[in-house]
LOKOLMI-587238 format. One record per residue (C-alpha): residue number from 1; z, x negated, y; residue in one letter. Coordinates in steps of 0.2 Angstrom, whole numbers, plus 5000, padded with zeros to 4 digits. Each point is the difference from the previous one (the first is absolute). Last residue first. Layout:
<recs>
REC   seq      w      u      v   type
REC   NUM      Z      X      Y      A
...
</recs>
This chain:
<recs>
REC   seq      w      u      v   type
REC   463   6464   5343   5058      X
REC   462   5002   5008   4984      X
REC   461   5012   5017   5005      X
REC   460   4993   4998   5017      X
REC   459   4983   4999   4998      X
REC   458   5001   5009   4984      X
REC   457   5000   5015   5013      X
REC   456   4983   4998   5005      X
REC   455   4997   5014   4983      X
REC   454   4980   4996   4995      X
REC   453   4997   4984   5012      X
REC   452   5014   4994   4991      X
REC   451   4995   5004   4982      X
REC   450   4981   4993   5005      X
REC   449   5005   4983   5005      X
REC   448   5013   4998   4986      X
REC   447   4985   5005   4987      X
REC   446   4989   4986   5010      X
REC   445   5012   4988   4997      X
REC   444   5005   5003   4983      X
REC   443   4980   5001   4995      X
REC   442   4998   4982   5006      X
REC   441   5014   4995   4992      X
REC   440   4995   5009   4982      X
REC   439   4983   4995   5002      X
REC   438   5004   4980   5005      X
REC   437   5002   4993   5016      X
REC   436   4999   4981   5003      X
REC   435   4984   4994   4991      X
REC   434   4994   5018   5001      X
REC   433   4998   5001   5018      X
REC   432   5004   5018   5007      X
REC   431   4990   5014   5007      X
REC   430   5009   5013   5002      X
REC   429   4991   5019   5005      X
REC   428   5009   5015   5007      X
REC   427   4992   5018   5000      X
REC   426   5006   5012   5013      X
REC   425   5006   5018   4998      X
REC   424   5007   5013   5013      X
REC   423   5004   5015   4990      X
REC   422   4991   5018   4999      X
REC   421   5008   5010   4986      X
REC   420   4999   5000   4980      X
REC   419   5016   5008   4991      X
REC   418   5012   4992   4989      X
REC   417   5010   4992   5013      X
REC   416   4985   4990   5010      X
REC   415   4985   4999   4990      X
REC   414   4986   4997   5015      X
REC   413   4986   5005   5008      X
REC   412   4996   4988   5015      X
REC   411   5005   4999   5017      X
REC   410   4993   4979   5004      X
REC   409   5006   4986   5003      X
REC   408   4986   4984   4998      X
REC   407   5003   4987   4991      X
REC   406   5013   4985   4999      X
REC   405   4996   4984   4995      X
REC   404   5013   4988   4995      X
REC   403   4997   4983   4997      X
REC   402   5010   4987   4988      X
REC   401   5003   4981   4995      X
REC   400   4994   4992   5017      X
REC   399   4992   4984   5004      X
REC   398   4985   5006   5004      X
REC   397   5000   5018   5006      X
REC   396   4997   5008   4982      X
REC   395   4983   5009   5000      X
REC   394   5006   5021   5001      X
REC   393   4992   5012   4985      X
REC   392   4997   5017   5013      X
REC   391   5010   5016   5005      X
REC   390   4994   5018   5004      X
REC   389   4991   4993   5017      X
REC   388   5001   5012   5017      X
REC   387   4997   4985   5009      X
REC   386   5021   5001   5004      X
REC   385   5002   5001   4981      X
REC   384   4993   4980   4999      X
REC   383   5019   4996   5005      X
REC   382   5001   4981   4995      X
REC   381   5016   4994   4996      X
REC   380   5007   4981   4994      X
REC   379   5010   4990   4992      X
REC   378   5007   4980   5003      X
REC   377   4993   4996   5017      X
REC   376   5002   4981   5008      X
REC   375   4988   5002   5013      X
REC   374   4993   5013   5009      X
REC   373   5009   5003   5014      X
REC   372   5001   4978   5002      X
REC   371   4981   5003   5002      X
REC   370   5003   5012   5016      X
REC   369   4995   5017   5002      X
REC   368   4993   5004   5015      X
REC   367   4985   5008   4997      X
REC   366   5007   5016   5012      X
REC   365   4999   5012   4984      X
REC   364   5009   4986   4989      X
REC   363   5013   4998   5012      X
REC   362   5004   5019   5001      X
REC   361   5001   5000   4984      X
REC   360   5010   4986   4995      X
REC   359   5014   5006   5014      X
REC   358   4998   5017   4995      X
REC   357   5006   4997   4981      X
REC   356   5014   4988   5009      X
REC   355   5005   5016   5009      X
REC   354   5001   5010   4984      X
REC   353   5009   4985   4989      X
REC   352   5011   4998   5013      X
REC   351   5002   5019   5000      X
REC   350   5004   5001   4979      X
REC   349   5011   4986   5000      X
REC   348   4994   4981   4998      X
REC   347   5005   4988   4987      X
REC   346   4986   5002   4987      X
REC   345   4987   4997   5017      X
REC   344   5004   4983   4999      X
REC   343   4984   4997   5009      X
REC   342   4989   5015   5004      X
REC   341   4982   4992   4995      X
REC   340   4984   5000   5007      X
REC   339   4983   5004   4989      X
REC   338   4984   5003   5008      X
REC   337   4984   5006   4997      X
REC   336   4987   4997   5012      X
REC   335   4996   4995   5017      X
REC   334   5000   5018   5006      X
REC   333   5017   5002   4991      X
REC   332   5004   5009   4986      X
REC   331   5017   4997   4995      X
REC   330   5007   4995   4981      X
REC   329   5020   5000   5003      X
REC   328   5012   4985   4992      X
REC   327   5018   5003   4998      X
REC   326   5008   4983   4999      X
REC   325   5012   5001   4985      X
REC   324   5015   4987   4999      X
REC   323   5006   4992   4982      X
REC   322   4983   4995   4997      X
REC   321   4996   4995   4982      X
REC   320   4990   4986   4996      X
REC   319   4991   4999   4984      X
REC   318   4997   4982   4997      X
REC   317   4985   4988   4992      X
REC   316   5003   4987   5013      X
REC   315   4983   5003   5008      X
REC   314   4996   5018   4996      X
REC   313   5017   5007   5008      X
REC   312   4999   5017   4996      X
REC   311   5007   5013   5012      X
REC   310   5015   5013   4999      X
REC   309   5007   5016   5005      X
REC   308   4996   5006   4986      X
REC   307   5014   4993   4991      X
REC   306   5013   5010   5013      X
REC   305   5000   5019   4990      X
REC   304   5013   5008   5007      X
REC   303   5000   4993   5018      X
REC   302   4982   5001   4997      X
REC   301   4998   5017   4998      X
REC   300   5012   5003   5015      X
REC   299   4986   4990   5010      X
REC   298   4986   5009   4995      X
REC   297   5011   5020   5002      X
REC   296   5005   4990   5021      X
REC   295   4979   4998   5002      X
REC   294   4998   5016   4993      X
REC   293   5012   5009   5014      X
REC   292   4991   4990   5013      X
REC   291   4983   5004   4996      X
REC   290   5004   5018   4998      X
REC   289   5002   5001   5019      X
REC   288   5012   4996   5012      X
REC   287   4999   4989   5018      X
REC   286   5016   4999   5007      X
REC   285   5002   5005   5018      X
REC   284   5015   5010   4993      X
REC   283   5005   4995   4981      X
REC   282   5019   4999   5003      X
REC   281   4999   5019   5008      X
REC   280   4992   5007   4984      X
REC   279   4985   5010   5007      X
REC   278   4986   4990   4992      X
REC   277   5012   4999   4981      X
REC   276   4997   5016   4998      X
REC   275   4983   5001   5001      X
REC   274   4998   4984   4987      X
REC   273   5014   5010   4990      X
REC   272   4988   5015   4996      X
REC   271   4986   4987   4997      X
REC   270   5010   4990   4988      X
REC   269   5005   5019   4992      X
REC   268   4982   5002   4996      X
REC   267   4996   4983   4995      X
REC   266   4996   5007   4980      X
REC   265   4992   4984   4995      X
REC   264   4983   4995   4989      X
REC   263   5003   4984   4990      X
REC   262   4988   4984   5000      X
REC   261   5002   4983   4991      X
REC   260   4989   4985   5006      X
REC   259   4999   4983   4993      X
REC   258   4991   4983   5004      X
REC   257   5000   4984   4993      X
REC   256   5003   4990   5014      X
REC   255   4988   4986   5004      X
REC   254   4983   5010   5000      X
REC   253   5005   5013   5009      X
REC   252   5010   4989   5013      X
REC   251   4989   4990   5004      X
REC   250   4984   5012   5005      X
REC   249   5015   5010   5009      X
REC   248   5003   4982   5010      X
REC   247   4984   4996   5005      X
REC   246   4995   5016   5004      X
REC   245   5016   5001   5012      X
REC   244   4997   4984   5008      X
REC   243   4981   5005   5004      X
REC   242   5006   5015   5007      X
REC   241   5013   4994   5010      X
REC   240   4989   4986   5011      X
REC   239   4983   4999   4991      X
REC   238   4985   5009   4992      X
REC   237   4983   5001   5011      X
REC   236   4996   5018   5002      X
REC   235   4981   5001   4994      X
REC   234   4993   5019   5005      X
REC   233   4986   5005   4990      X
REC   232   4983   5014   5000      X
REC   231   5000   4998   5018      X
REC   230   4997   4981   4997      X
REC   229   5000   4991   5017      X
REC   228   5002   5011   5016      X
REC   227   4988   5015   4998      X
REC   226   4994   5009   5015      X
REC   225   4988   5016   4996      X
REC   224   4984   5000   4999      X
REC   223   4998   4984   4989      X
REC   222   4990   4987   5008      X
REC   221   4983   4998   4994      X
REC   220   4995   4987   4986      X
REC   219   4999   4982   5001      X
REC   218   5020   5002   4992      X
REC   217   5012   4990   5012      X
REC   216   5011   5018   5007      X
REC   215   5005   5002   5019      X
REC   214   5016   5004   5007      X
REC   213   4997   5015   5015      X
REC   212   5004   4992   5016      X
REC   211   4987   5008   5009      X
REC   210   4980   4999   4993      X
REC   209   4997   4988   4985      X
REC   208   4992   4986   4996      X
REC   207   4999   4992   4983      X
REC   206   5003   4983   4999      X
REC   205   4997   4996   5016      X
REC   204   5014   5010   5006      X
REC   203   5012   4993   4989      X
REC   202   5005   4988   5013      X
REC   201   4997   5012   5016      X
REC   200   5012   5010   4991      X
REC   199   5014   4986   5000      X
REC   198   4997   4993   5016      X
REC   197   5003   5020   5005      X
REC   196   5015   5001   4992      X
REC   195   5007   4985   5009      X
REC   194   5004   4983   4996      X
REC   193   5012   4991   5013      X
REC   192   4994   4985   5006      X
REC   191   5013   5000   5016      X
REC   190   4991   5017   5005      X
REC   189   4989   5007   4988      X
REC   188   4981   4993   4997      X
REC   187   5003   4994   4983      X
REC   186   4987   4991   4989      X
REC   185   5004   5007   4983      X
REC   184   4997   4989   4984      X
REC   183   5017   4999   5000      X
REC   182   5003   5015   5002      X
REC   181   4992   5002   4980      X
REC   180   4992   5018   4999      X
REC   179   5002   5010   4986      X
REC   178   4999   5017   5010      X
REC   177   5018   5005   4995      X
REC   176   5007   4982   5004      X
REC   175   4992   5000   5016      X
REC   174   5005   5016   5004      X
REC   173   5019   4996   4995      X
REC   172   5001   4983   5008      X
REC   171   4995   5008   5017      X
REC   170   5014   5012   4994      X
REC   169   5011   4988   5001      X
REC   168   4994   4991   5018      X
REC   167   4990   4985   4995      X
REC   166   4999   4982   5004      X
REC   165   4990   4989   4988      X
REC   164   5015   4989   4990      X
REC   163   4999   4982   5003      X
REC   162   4993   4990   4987      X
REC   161   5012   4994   4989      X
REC   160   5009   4981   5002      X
REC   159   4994   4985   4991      X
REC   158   5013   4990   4989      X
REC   157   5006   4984   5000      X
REC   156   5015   5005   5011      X
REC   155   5002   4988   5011      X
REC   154   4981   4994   5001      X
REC   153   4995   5019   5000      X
REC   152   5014   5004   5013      X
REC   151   4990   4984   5011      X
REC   150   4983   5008   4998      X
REC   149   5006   5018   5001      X
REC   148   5010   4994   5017      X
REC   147   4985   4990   5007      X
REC   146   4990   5017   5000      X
REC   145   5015   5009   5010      X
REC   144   4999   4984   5012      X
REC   143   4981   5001   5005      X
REC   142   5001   5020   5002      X
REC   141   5013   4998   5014      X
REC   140   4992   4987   5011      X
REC   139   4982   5012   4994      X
REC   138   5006   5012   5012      X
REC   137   5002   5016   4992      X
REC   136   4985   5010   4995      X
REC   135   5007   5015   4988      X
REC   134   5021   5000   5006      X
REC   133   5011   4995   4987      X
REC   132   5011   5016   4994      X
REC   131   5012   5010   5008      X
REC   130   5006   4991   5016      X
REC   129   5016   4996   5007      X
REC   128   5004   4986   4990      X
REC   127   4985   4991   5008      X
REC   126   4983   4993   4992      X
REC   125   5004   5003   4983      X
REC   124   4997   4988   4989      X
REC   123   4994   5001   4980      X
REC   122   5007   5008   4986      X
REC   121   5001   4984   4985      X
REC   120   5014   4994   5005      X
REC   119   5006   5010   5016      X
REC   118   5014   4988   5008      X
REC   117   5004   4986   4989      X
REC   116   4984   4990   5005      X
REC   115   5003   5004   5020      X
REC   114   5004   4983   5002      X
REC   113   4988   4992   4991      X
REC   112   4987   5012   5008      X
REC   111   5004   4993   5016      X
REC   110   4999   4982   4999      X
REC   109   4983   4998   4993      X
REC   108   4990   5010   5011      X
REC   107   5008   4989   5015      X
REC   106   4991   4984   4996      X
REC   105   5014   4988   4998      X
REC   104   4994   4986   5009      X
REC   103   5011   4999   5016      X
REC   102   5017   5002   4987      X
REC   101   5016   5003   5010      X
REC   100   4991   4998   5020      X
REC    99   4985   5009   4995      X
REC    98   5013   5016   4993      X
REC    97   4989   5011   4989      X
REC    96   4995   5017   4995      X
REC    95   5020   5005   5005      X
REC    94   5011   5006   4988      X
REC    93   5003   5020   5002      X
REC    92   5008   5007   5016      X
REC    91   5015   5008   4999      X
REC    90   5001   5019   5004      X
REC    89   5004   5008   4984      X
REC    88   5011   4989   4988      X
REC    87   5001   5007   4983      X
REC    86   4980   5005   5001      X
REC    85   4999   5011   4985      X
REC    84   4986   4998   4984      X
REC    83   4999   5015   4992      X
REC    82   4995   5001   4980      X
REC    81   5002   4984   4991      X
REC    80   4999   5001   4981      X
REC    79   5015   5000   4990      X
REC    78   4997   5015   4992      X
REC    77   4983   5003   4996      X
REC    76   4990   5009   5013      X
REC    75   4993   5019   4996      X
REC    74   4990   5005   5015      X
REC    73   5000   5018   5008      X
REC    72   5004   4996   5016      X
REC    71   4992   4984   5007      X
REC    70   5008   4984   4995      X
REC    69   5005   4986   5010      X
REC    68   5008   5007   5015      X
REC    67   5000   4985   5015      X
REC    66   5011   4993   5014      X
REC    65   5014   5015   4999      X
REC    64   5012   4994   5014      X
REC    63   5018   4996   4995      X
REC    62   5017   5003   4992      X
REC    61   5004   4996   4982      X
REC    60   5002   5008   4983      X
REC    59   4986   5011   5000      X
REC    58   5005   5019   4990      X
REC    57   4989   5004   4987      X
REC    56   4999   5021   4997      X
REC    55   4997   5005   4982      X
REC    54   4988   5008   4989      X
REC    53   5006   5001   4982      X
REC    52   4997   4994   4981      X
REC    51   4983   4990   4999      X
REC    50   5005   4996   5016      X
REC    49   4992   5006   5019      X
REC    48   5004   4994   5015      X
REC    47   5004   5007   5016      X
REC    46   5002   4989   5018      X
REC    45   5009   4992   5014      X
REC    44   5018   5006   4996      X
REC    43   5011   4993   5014      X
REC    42   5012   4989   4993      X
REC    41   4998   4985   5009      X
REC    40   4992   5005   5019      X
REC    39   4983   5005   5002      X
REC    38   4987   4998   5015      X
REC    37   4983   5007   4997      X
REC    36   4986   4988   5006      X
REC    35   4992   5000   4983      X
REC    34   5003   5017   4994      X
REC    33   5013   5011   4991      X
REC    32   5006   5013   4990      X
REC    31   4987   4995   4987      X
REC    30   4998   5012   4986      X
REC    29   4995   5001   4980      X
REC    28   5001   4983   4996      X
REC    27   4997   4998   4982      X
REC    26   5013   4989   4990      X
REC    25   5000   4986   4986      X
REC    24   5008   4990   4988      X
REC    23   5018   5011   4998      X
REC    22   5012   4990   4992      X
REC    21   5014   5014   5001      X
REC    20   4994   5009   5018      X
REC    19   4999   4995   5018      X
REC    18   4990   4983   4993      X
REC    17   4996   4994   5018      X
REC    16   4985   5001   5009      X
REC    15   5001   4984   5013      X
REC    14   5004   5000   5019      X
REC    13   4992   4986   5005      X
REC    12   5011   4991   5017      X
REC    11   4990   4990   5014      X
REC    10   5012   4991   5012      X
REC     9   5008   4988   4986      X
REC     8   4982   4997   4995      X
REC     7   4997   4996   5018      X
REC     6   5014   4986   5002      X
REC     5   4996   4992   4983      X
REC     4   4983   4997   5006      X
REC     3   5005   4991   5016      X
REC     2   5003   5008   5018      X
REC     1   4996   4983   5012      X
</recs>
């Protein structure tokens, strides 16, 4: 007879892990597969969501995917079950009962204690092969799923959630739209599945309408024209990257005493070199732009001023001074701001700096960047000139001493050699802690910044 301890070696849960630095939570954004799908260890079943990235989870063993826990969209704690997989597809699972082993053991008992480990608190799916449990199966398999929430309650001392109405995503999305609870939806889909029109013909007494047009739960007459919820408001519900970023600016600005210096540059000669620099043989296939060359002017800053590359050390009452500068890049991304890194980027020449400069951007674009990228930074950039911006007053990212913001370049009129002419001019803003940076460091940095970006050569006589 197959015992307990055979079947939860048979069932595997694959549980969100913490992808990140003592990350508490993810969203999943995708599922790669379903239940009946067959995946081998390493093969990337789904996208999740951190407060700092979206990343792809790889399963770590081979098998049949019995069950997806979560529907798209759904934030689950880390540590939480989210697909259960059938480690040994093809064996039966313990019998109801065996009259000559145990004649009185009624065979409703037997079976949920051993499929207990399988899908705590999901349920029973009638076959590997299928989706979801079947609406109306025979009442054999319905007796043993209720038997399993009574002995997983007994185990457990807990009662397990309702089941989940069944819903496609953009099912969930009218119905959330409209204000209307699925599960207070009878479904007349396939399988149980909610459909739009279960959800229309729920609102329907409410207020009827003609079509599928979403209706409004005033007495008074339906608007002409269609209105989904508040026309006058849009609620976007705060998580993943963005709720991490506001957390940590919100921090930041009221933790470290902020400073910001600005000076307005003569990049003329920067620009000249940036055009020179796209047909040098050694830069070929290289991305180049201004970016790069005032990455290379923040770094050589540094190399000649090193305090500010620094944080403060709140706990042990310690200014820690990083001997090491990982480059950090602000990016825009659809899931919000974003700020990976360029590790060790103080030891790498100008085209390693250029293809590394790519790399992050490319990465960032894709919505790969991984939390590891964005750990671990000690200064950074962000280029508001490339929204047309003049320059702004930078938040620190946490943890850092300094920030650079660099404007918009622009032709300008200019005092160049005694006489005004068109130059290209951009304005450059630091914003620096003032626990660890003072006015005259702060204002050394920036100066540096500026003079290299004004004659590139100091990046050879100072580099």
């Amino acid at each position: 007879m197959t015992t307990m301890t055979e079947n939860a070696a048979r069932y595997r849960e694959f549980k969100m892990p913490d992808v990140g630095e003592g990350l508490t939570e993810a969203e999943i954004l995708k599922w790669y597969v379903q239940p009946g799908d067959t995946v081998t260890d390493g093969q990337v079943v789904c996208e999740v969501e951190t407060a700092k990235a979206a990343v792809e989870l790889p399963i770590p063993y081979d098998g049949v995917v019995r069950s997806l826990h979560f529907e798209e969209g759904v934030t689950v704690d880390v540590g939480t079950s989210i697909i259960t997989v059938d480690v040994a597809p093809g064996t039966e699972d313990a019998p109801a009962a065996e009259p000559a082993a145990a004649p009185a053991e009624p065979a409703a008992e037997e079976e949920p204690k051993g499929r207990q480990p399988v899908l705590v608190g999901y349920g029973v799916s009638e076959a590997s092969t299928k989706r979801r449990p079947r609406k109306g199966a025979a009442v054999p398999e319905q007796a043993p799923a209720e038997a399993l929430r009574a002995v997983q309650t007994e185990l457990n001392g807990t009662v397990p959630a309702p089941a989940r109405p069944l819903a496609k995503p953009p099912v969930r999305k009218l119905a959330k739209d409209l204000g209307i609870d699925l599960a207070t939806v009878v479904p007349t889909g396939p399988d149980g599945i909610v459909t739009r029109e279960d959800v229309h013909a729920a609102v329907a007494p409410a207020a009827p309408v003609q079509g599928d047009a979403p209706v409004s739960r005033e007495t008074t007459p339906a608007p002409a024209a269609p209105v989904q919820g508040d026309a006058r408001e849009t609620r976007i519900p705060i998580k993943g990257v963005r709720k991490a970023t506001a957390q940590a600016m919100v921090g930041s600005a009221f933790t470290a005493p902020h400073v910001t210096e600005f000076v307005t540059v003569d990049v003329t000669r920067t620009m000249k070199l940036v055009e020179e620099l796209k047909g040098d043989k050694d830069m070929a296939g290289l991305r180049v732009n201004p970016l790069l060359l005032i990455a290379k002017a923040l770094l050589v800053a540094i190399k000649r001023n090193p305090d500010v590359n620094a944080s403060w050390d709140e706990a042990n009452q310690e200014i820690v001074l990083k001997h090491y500068v990982n480059l950090g890049i602000a990016a825009a991304t659809p899931r919000g701001l974003i700020v990976p890194n360029i590790k060790d980027a103080h030891d790498k020449t100008l085209p390693q700096l250029a293809q590394s400069l790519s790399e992050l951007v490319a990465t960032a674009r894709e919505g790969k960047t991984s939390p590891a990228a964005m750990s671990g930074g000690t200064v950074t950039i962000t280029n508001v000139g490339v929204f047309g911006v003049d320059t702004g007053t930078p938040i620190l990212n946490p943890g850092e001493a300094a920030i650079l913001a660099v404007g918009a370049i622009k032709l300008q009129p200019w005092v160049h050699k005694g006489k005004v002419k068109p130059r290209q001019v951009t304005t450059l803003a630091l914003s620096f802690d003032h626990r660890l940076v003072d006015g005259e460091l702060g204002s050394k940095v920036l100066a540096d910044v500026a003079a290299v970006l004004e004659q590139p050569k100091r990046l050879i006589t100072w580099a």
